[in-house]
Backbone as a printed PyTorch tensor [residue, N CA C, xyz], in Angstrom:
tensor([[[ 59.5190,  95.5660, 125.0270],
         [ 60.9000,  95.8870, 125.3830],
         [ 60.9660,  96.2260, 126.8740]],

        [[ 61.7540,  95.6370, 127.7900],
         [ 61.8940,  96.0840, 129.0300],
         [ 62.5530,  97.5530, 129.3400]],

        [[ 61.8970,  98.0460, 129.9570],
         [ 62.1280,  99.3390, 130.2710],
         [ 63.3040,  99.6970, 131.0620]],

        [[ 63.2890,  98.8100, 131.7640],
         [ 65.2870,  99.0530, 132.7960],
         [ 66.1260,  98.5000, 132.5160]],

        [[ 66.0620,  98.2350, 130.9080],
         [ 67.4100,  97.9280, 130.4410],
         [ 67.5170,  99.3440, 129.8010]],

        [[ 69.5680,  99.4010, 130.3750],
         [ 69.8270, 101.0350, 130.1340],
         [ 69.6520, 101.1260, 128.2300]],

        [[ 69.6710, 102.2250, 127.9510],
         [ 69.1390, 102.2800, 126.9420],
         [ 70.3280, 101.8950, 125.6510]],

        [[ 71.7970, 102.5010, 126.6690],
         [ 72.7880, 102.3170, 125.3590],
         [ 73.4320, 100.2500, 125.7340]],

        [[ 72.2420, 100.3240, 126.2900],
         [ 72.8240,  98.6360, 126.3910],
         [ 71.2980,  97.5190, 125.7770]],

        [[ 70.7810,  98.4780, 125.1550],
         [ 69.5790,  97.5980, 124.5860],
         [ 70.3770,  97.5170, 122.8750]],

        [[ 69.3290,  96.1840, 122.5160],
         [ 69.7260,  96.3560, 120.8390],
         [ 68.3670,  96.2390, 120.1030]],

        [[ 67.2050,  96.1250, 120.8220],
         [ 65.8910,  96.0700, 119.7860],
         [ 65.3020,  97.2750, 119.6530]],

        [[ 66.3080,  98.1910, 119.3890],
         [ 66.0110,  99.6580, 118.9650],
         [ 65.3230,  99.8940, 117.3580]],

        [[ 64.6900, 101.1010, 117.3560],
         [ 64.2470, 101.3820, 115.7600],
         [ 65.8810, 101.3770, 114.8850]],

        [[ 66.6130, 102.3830, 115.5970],
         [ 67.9700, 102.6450, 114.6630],
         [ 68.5930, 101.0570, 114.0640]],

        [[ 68.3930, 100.3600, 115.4140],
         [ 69.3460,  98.9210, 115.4550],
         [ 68.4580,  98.2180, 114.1000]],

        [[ 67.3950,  98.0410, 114.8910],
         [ 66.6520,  97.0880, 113.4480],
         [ 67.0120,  97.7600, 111.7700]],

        [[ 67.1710,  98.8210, 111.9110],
         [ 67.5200,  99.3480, 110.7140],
         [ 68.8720,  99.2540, 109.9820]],

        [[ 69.5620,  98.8550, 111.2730],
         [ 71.1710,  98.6490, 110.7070],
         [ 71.1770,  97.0770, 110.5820]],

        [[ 70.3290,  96.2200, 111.4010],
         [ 70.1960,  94.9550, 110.6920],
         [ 69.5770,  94.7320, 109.3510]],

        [[ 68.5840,  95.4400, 109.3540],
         [ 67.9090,  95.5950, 107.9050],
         [ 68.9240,  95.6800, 106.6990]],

        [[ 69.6740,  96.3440, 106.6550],
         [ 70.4210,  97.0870, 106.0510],
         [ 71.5080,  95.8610, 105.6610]],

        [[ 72.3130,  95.2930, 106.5430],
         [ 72.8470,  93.9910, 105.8820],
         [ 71.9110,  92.8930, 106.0980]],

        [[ 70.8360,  93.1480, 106.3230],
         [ 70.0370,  91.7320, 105.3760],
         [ 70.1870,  92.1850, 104.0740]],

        [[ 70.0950,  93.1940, 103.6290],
         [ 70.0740,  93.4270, 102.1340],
         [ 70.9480,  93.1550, 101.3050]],

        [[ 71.8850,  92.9000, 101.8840],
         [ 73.6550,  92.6910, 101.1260],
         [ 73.3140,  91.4520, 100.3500]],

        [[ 72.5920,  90.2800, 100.5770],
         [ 73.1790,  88.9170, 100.1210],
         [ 71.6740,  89.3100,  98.5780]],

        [[ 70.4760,  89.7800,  99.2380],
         [ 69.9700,  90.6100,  97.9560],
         [ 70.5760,  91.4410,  96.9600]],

        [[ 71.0490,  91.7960,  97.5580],
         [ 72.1750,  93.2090,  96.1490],
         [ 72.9730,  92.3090,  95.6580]],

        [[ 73.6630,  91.3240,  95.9550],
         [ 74.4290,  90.7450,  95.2860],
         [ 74.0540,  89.5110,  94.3500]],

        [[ 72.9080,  88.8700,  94.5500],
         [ 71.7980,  87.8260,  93.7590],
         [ 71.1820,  89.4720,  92.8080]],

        [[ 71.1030,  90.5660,  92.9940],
         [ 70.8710,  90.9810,  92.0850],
         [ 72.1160,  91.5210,  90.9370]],

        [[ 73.0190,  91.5390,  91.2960],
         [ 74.1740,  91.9340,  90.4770],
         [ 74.6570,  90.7670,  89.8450]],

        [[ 74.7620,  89.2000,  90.5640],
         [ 75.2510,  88.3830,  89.8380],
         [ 74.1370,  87.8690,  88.6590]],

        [[ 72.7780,  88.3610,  89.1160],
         [ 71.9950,  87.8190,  87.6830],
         [ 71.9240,  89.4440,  86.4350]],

        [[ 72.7920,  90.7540,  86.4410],
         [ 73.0940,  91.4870,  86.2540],
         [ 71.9290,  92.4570,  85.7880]],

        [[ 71.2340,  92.3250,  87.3020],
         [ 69.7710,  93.2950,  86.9400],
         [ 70.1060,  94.7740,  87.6180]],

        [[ 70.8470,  95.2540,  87.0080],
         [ 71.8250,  96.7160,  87.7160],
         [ 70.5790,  97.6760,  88.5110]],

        [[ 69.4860,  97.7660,  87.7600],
         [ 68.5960,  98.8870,  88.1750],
         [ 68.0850,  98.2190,  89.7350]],

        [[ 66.9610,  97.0580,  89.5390],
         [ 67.4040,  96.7560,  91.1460],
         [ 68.2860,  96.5770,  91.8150]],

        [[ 69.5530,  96.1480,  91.5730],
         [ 70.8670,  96.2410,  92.4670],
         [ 70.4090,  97.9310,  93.0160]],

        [[ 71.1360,  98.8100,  92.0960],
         [ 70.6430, 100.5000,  92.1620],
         [ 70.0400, 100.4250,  93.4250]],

        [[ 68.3680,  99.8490,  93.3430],
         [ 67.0780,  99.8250,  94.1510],
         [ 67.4060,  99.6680,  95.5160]],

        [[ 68.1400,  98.9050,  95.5860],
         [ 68.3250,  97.9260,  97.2370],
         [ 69.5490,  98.9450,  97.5910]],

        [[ 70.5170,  98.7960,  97.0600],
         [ 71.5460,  99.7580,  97.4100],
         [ 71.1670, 101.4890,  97.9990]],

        [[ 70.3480, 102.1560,  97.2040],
         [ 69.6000, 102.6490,  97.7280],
         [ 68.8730, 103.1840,  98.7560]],

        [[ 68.1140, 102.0560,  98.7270],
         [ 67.4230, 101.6270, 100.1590],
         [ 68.0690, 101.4940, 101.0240]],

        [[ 69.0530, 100.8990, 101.1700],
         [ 70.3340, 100.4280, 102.3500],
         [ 70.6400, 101.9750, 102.9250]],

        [[ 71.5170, 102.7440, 102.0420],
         [ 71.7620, 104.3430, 102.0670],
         [ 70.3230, 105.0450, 102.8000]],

        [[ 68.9240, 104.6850, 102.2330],
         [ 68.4810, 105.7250, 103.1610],
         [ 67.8980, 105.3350, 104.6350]],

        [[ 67.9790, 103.9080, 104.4460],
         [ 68.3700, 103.4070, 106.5170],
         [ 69.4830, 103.9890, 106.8220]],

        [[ 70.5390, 104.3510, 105.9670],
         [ 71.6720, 104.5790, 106.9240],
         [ 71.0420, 105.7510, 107.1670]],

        [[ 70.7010, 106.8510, 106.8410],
         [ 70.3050, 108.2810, 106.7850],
         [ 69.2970, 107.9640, 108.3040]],

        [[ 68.3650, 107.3710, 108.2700],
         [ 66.7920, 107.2430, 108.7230],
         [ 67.8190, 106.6640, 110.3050]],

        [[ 68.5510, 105.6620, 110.2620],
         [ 68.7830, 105.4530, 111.8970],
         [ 69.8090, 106.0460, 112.9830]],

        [[ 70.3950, 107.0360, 111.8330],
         [ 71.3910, 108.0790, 112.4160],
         [ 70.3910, 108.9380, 112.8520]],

        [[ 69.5300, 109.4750, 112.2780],
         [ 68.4840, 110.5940, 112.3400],
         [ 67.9660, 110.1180, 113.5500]],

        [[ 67.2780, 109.1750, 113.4280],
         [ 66.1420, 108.7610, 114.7540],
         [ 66.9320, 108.5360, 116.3270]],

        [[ 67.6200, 107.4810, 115.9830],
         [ 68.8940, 107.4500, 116.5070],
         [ 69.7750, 108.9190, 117.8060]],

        [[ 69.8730, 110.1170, 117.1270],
         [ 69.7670, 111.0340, 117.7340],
         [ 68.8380, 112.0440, 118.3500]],

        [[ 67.4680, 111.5170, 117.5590],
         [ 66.4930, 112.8100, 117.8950],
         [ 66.3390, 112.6030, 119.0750]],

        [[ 65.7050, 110.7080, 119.1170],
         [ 65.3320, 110.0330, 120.0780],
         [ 65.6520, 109.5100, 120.7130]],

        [[ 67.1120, 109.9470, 121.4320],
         [ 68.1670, 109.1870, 122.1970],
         [ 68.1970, 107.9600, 122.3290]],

        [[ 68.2620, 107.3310, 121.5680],
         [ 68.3420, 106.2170, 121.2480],
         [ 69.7090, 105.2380, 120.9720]],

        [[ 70.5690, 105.7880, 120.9050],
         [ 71.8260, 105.4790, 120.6740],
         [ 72.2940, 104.2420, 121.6230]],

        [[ 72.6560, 102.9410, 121.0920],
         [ 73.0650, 102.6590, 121.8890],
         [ 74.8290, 101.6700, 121.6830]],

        [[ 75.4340, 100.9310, 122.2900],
         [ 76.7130, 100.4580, 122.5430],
         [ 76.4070,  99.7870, 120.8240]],

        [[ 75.3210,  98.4180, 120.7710],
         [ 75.3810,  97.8520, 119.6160],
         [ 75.1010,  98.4160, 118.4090]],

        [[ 74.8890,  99.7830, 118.0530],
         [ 74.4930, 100.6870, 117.2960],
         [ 76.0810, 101.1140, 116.9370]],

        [[ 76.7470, 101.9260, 117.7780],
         [ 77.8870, 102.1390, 118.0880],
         [ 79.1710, 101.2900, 116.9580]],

        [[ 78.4720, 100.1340, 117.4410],
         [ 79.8410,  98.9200, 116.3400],
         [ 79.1380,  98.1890, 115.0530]],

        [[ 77.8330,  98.0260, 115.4660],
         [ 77.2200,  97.6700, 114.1280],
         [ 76.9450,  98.8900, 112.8690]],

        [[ 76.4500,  99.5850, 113.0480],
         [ 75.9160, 100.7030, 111.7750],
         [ 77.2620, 101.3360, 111.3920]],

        [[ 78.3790, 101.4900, 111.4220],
         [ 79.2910, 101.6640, 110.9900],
         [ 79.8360, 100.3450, 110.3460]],

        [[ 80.1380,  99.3140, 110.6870],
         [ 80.2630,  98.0740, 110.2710],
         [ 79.2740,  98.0390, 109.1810]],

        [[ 77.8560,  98.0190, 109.2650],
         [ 77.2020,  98.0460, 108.0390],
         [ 77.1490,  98.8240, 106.7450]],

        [[ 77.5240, 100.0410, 106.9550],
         [ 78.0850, 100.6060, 106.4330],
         [ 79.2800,  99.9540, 105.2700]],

        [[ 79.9890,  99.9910, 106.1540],
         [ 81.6810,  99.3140, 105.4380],
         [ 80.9160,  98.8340, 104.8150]],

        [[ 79.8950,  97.0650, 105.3390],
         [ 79.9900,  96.3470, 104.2950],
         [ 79.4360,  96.0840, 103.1170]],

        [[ 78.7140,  97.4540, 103.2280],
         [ 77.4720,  97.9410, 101.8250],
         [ 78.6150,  98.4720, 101.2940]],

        [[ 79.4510,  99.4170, 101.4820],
         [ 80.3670, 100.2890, 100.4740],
         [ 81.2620,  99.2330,  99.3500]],

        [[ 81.4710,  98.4800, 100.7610],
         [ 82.7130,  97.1940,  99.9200],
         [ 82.3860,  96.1470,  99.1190]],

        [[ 80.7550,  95.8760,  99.3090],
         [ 80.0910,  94.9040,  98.9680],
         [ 79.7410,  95.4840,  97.1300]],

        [[ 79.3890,  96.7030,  97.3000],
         [ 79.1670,  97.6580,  95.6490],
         [ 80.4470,  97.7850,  94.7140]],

        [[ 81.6170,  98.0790,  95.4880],
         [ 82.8270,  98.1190,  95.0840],
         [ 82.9560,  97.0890,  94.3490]],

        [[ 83.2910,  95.8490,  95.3250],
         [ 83.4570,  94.9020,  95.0130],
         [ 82.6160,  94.0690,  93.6580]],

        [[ 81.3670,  94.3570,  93.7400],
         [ 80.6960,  93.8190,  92.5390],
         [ 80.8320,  94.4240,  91.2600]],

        [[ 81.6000,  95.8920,  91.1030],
         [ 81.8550,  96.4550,  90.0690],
         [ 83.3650,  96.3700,  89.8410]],

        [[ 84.1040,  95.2420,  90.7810],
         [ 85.5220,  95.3710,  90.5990],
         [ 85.1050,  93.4660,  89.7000]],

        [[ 84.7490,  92.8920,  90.2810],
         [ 84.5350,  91.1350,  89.9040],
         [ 83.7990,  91.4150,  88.4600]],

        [[ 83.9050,  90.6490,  87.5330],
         [ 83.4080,  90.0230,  86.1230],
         [ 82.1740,  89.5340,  86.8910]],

        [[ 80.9540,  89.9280,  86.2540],
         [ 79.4650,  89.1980,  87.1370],
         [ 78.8890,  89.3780,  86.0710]],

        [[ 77.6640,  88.8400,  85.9940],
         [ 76.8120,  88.8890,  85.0060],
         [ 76.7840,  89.0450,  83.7240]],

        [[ 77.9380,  87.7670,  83.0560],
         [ 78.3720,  88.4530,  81.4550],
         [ 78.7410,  89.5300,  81.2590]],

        [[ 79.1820,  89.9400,  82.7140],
         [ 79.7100,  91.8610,  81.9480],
         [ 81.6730,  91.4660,  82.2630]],

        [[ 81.9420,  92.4270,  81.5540],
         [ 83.2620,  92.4790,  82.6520],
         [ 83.6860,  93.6300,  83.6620]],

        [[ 84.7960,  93.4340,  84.2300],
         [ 85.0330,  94.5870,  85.3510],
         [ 84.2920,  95.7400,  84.8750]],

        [[ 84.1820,  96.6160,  85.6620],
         [ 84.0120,  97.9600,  85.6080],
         [ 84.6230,  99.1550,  86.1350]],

        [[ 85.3690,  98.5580,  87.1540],
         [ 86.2660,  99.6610,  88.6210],
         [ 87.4080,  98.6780,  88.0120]],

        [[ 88.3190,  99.8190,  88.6830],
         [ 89.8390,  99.1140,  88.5150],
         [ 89.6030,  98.7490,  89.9340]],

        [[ 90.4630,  97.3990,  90.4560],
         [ 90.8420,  97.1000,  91.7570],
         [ 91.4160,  98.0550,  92.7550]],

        [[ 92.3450,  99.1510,  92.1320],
         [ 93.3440,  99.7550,  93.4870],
         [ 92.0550, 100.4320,  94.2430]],

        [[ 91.1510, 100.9640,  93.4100],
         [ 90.4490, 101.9390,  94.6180],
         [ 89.8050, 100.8930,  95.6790]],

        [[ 89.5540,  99.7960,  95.4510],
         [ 88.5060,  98.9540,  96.2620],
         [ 89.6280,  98.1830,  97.5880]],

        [[ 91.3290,  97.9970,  96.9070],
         [ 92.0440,  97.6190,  97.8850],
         [ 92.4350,  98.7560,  98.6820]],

        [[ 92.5440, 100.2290,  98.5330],
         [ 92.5210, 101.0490,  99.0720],
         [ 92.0720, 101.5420, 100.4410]],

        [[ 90.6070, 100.9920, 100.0100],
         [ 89.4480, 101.1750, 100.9380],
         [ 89.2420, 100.0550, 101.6050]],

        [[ 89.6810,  99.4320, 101.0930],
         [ 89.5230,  97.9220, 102.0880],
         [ 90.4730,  97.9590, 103.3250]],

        [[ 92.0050,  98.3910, 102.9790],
         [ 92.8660,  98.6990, 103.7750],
         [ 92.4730,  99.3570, 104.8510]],

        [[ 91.9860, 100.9610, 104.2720],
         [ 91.1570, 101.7640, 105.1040],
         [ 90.3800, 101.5650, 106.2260]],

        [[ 88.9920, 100.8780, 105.6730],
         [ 88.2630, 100.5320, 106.6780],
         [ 88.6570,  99.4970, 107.4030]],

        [[ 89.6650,  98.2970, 106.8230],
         [ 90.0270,  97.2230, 108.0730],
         [ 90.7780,  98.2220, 109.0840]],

        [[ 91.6560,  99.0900, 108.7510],
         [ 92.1690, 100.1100, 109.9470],
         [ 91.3990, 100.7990, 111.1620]],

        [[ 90.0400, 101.5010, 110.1270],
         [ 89.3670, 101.7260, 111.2560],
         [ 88.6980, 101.2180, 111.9400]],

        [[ 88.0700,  99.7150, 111.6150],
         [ 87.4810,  98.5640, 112.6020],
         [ 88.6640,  98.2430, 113.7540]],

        [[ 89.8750,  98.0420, 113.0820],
         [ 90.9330,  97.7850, 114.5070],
         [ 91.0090,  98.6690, 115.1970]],

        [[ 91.2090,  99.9710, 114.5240],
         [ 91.5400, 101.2540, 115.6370],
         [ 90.1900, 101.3170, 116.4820]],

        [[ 89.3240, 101.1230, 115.6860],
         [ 87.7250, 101.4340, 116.3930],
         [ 87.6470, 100.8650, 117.6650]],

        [[ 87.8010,  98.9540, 117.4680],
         [ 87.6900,  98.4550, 118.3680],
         [ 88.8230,  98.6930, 119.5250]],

        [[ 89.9660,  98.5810, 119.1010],
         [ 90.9800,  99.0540, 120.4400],
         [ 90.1660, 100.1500, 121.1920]],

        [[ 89.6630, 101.3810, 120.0420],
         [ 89.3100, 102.6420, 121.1720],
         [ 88.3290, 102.0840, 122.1840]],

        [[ 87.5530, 101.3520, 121.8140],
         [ 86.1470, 101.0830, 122.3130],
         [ 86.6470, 100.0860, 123.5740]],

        [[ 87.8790,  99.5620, 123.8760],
         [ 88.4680,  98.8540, 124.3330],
         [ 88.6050,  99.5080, 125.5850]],

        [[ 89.2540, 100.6200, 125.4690],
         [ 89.5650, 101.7110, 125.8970],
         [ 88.6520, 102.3140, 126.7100]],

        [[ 87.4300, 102.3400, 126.2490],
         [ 86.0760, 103.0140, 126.8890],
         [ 86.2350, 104.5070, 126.1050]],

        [[ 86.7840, 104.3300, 124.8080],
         [ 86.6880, 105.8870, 124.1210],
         [ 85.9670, 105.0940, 122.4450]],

        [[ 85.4050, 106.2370, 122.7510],
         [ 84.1620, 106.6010, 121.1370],
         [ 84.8580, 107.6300, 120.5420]],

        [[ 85.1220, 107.5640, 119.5840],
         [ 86.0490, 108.5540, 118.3410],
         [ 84.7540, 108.4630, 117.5810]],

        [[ 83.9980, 109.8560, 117.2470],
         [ 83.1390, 110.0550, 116.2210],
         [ 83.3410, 110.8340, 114.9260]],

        [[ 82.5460, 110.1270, 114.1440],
         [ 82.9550, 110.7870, 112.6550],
         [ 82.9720, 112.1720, 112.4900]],

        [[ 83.7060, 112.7390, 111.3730],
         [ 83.9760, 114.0490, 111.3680],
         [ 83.3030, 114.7470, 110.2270]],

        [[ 82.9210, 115.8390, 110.0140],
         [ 82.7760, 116.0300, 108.7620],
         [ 83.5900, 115.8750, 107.7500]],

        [[ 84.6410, 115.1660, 107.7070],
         [ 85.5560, 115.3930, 106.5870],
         [ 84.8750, 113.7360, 105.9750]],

        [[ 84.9660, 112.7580, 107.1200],
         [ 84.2800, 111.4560, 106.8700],
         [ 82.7780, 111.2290, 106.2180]],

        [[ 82.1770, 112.3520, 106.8910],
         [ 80.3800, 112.5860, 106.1430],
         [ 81.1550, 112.9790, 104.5610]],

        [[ 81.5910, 113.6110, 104.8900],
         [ 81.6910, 114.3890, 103.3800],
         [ 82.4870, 113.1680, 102.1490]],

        [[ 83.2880, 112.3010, 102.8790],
         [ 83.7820, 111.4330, 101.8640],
         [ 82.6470, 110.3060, 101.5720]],

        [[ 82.2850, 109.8000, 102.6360],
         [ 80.8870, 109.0740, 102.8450],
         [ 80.1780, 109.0040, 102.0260]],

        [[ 79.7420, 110.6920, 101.5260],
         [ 78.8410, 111.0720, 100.6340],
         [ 79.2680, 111.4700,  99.2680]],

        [[ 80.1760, 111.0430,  99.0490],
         [ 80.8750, 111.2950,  97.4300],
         [ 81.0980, 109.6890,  97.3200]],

        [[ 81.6200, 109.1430,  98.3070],
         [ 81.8600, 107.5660,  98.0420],
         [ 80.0490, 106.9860,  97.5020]],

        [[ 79.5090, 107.2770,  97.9270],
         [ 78.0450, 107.1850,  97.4550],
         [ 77.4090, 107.1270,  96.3310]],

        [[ 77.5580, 108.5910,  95.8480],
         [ 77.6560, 109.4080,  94.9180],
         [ 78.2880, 109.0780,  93.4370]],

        [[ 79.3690, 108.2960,  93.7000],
         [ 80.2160, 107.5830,  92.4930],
         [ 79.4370, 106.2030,  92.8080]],

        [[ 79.1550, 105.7950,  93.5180],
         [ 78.4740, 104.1260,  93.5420],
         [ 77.9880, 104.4170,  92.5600]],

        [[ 76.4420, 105.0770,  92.7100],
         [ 75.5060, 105.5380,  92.1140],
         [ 75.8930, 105.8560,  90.7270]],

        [[ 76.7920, 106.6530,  90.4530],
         [ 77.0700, 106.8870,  89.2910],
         [ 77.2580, 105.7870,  88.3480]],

        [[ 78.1130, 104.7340,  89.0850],
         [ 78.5870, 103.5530,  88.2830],
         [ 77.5310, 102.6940,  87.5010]],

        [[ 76.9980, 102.8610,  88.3840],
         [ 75.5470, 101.8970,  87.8490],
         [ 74.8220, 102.3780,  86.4830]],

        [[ 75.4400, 103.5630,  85.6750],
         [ 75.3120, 104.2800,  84.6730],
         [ 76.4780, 104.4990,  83.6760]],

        [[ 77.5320, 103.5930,  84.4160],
         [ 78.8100, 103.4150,  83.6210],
         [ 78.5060, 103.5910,  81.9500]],

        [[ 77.7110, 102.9930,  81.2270],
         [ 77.7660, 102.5560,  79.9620],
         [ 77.2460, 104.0340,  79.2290]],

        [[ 76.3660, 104.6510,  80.1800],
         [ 75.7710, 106.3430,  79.5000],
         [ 77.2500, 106.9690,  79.2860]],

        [[ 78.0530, 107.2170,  80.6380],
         [ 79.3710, 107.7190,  81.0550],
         [ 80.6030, 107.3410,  79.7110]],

        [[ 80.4900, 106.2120,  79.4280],
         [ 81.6970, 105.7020,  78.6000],
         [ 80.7800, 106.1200,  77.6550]],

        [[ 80.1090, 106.1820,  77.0370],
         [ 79.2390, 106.9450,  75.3230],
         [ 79.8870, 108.4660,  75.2780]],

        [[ 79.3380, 108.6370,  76.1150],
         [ 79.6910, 110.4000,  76.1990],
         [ 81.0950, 110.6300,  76.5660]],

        [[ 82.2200, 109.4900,  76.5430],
         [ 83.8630, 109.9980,  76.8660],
         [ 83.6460, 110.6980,  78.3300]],

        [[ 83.2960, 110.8150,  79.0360],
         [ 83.7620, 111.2930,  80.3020],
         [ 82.8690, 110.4060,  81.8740]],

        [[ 83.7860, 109.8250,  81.9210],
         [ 83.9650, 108.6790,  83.3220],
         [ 83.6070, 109.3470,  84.4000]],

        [[ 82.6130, 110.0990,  84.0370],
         [ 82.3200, 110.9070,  85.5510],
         [ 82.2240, 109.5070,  86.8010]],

        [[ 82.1310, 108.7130,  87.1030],
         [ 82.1690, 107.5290,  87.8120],
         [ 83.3890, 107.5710,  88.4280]],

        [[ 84.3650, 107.3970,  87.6950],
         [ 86.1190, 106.6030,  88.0180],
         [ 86.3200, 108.3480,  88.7660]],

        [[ 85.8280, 109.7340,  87.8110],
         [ 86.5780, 110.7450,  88.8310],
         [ 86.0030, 110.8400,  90.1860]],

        [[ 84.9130, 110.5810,  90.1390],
         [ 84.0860, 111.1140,  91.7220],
         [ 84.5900, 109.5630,  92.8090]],

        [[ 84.8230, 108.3670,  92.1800],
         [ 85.6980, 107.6130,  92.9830],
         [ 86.9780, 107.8140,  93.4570]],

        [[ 87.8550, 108.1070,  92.6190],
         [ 89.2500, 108.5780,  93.1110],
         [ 89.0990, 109.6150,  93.7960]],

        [[ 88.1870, 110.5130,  93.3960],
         [ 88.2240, 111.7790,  94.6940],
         [ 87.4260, 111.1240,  96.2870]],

        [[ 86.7270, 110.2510,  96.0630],
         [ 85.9300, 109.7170,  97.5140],
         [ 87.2850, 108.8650,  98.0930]],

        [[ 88.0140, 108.4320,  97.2440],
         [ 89.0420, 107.5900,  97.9840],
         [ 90.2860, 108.7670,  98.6980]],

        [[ 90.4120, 109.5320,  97.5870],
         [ 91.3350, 110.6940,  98.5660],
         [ 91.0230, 111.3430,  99.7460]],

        [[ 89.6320, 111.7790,  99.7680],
         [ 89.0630, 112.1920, 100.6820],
         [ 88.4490, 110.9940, 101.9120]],

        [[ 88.4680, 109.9480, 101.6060],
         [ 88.4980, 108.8590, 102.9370],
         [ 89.8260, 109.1110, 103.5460]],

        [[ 90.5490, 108.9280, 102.7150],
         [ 92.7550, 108.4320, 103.6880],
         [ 92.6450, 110.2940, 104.1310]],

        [[ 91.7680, 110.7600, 103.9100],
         [ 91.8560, 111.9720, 104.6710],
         [ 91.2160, 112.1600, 106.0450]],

        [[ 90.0820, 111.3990, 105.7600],
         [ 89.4650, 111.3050, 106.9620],
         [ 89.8000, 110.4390, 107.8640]],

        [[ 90.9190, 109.1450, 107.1330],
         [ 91.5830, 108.9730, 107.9570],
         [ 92.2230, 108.8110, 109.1220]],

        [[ 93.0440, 109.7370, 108.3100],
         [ 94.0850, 110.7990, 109.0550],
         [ 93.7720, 111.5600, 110.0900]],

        [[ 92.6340, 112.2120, 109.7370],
         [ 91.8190, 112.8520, 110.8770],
         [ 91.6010, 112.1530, 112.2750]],

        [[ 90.4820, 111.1500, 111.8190],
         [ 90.3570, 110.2310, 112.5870],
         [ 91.6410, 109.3470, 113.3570]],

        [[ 92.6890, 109.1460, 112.7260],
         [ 93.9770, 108.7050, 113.9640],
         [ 93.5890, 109.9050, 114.5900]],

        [[ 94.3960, 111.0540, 114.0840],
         [ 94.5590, 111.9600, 115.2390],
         [ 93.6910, 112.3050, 116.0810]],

        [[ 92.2160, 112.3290, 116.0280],
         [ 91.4190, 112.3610, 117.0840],
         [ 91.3950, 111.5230, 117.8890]],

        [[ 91.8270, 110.1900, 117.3850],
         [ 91.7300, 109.0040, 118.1190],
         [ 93.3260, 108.8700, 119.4600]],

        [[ 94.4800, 109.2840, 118.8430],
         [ 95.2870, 109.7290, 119.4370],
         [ 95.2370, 110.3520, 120.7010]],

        [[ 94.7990, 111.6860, 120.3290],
         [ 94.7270, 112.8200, 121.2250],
         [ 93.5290, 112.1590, 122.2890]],

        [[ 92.4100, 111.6040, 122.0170],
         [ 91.7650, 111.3770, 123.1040],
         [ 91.9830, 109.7700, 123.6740]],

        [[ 92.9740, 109.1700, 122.9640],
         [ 93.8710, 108.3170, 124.3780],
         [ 94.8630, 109.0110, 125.0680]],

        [[ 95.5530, 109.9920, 124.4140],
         [ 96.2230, 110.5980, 125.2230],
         [ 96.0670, 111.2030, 126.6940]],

        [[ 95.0300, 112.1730, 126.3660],
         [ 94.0200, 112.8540, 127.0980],
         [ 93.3840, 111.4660, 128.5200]],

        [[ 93.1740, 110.5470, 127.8360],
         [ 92.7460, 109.7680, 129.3360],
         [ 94.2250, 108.7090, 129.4260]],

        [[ 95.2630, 108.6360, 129.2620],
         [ 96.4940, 108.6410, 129.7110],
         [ 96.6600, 109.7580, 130.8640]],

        [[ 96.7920, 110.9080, 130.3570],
         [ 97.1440, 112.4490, 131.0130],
         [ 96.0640, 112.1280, 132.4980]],

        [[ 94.8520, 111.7740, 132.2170],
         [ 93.9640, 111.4950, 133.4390],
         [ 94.1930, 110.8390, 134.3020]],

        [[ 94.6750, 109.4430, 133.8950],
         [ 94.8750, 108.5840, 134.1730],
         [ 95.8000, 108.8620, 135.4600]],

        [[ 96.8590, 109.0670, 134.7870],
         [ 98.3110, 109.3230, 135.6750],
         [ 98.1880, 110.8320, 136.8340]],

        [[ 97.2970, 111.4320, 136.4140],
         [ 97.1780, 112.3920, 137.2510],
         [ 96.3540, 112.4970, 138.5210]],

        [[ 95.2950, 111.5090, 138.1590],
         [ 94.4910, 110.2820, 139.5180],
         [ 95.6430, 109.4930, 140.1600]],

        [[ 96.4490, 109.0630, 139.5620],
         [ 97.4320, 108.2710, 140.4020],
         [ 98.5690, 108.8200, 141.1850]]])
């Protein structure tokens, strides 16, 4: 790796390879769901989740952060969340649905919002970073993936613990949201206010 390339303008980082890693795995999770082998689906999905963990971590210890990190690992993200959704919203593997559709168009809405808003900010030369309200939905949106993949224990025993910890990850995303405009707001504002006050 060349050394005087600035660092948030390199992409053959540990974090980066890990967020490529991470959607290489997508077209795997889904050859495993359409031949309806749920426990490895589970496996890879998984795995995906603890790169996301492993290149945020490294990522900061080791200043490492850089511009393509920035738009990709969030992007990868999305498309692991939507990609799980989605395979438990589609008829696959002799099974049928499992998720109702609204939560998955919900979130789809969602995150196409924050890729546009994202990119305008970034347009901008402003980084809007996640909040805890976003970790925290992040990690319940997770949390119900996971669960789903156990749907059939859940429906024996009458209680869908799955469908509740989804509807609550979806309330708590349009929350984070919300958040997220307004941070995103206030700090175009803020270099507006700069802006004009240099001039």
């Amino acid at each position: 790796m060349r050394s005087d390339i600035p660092m948030e303008k390199r992409i053959w980082t540990v974090p980066n390879v890990l967020t490529m890693l991470r959607m290489a795995l997508l077209p795997v999770y889904w050859l495993m769901m359409y031949q309806n082998r749920m426990m490895p689906a589970l496996g890879v999905y998984v795995a995906a989740s603890l790169t996301d963990l492993a290149d945020g971590y490294i990522a900061r210890k080791y200043h490492q952060i850089t511009n393509f990190g920035k738009l990709m690992d969030p992007l990868a993200d999305k498309l692991m969340v939507l990609s799980v959704m989605l395979s438990f919203v589609l008829p696959m593997g002799g099974r049928e649905a499992i998720l109702p559709v609204w939560p998955f168009v919900i979130v789809l809405i969602k995150e196409g919002l924050m890729v546009l808003g994202g990119l305008f900010m970034y347009r901008k030369g402003i980084v809007v970073y996640s909040k805890v309200i976003g970790k925290a939905a992040q990690f319940l949106m997770v949390c119900s993936l996971i669960c789903t993949f156990f749907y059939q224990y859940f429906d024996r025993i009458g209680a869908p613990v799955y469908l509740w910890l989804l509807w609550a990850a979806v309330a708590l995303t349009l929350c984070a949201l919300v958040y997220y405009a307004i941070d995103a707001f206030r700090a175009w504002k803020r270099q507006q206010d700069s802006v004009d006050s240099a001039g």
